[in-house]
N, C-alpha and C positions, 0 to 999 in steps of 0.2 A: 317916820322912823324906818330905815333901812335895815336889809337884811344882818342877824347879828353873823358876826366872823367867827369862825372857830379852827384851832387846830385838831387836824386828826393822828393821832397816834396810836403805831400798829405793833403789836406784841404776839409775839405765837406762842402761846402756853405750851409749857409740860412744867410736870411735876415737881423739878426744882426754881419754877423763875415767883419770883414774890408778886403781889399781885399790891398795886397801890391799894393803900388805906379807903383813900373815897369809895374805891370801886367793892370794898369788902362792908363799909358802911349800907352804901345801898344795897347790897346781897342781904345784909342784917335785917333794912326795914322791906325785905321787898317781900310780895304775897303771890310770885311767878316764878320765882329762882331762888335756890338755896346756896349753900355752900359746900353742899356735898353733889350738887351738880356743878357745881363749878372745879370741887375735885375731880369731875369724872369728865369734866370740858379739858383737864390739865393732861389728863392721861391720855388724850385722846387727840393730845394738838392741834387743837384747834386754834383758831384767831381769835385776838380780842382786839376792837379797836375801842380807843377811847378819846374821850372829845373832850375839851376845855376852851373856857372862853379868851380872848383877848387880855384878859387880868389872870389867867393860869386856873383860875376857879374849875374844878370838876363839873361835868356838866352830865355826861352819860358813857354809857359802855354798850358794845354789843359783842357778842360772841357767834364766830360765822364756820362751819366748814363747808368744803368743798363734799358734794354727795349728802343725800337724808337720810334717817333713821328706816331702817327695814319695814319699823310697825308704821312707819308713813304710807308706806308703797303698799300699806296692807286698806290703808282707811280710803285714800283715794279714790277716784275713778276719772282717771285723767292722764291724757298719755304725755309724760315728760321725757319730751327730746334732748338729748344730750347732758352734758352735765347741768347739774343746778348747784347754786351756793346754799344753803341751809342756814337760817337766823333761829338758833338758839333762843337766844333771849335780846331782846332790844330795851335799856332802861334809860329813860331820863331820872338824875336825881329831882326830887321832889320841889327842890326854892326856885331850880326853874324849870320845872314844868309850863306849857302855858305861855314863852314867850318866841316862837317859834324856831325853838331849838330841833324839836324834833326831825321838824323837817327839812335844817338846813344841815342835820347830822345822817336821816339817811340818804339826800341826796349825793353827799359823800361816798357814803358806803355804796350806792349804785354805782358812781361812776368808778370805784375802785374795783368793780364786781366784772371781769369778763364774758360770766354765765348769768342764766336767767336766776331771780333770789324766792326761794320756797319759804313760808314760815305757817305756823301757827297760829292764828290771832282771839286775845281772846273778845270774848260777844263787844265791849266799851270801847274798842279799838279799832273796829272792823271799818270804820267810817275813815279813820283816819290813815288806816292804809290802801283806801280805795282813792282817796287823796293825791296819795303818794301813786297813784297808779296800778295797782296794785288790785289783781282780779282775785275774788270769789271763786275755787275750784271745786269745793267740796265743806258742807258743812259739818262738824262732831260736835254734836250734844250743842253747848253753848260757845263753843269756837266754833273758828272755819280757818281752814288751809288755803293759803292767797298764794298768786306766783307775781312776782314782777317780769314779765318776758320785754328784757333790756334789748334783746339780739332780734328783734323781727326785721 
């Protein structure tokens, strides 16, 4: 079985653009993202790309801006050159989790990324974005802050 295909599709939130149904379902069942982070992702224009399989089927979302939260640059100890992209939140809907969606969705999002990509990951995932490439900069509590440096 080969790689599955996906479309990616790019949306810059603000406050008035509607946000697909699937993408507010998984917001509902998720236990990482809410929807009053996602109003506060609207306000703040961010990116949302979102992925669908070959049948139009919903697949996942991520939410990215350019620059990290201040309280990042406070937990760190790691010197980040030049710009980074900041991943919000990365979600596979849950029917396919598990068939390597994931990683044909952020290899996506890398190549769309001209900066190196910061995130937060929490402790069950940390494996899978060390995968993706993606280094251990700093741990917090049961996360740790990974960078992907795309540009070396």
């Amino acid at each position: 079985m080969g790689e599955p295909e996906l479309q990616l599709s790019e949306i810059l939130l603000s406050p008035e653009k509607e946000i697909p149904q699937a993408v507010l379902d998984t917001i509902d069942n998720s236990f990482v993202f809410s929807l009053e982070e996602l109003n506060h992702a609207k306000r703040r224009k961010k990116t949302m790309y979102i992925s669908s399989n070959k049948k139009g089927e919903f697949i996942g979302y991520c939410i990215t801006s350019v620059g990290f939260p201040f309280e990042v640059a406070e937990e760190i100890e790691y010197d980040i050159e030049g710009k980074v992209v900041w991943i919000d939140v990365f979600e596979i809907a849950v029917p396919h989790q598990g068939y390597n969606y994931g990683r044909v969705f952020v290899e996506q999002i890398k190549s769309r990324c001209s900066y190196d990509i910061l995130l937060l990951s929490i402790e069950d995932s940390i494996c899978f974005w060390q995968q993706m490439d993606f280094k251990v900069i700093s741990y917090s509590g049961e996360m740790a802050y990974m960078i992907y440096e795309g540009q070396i």
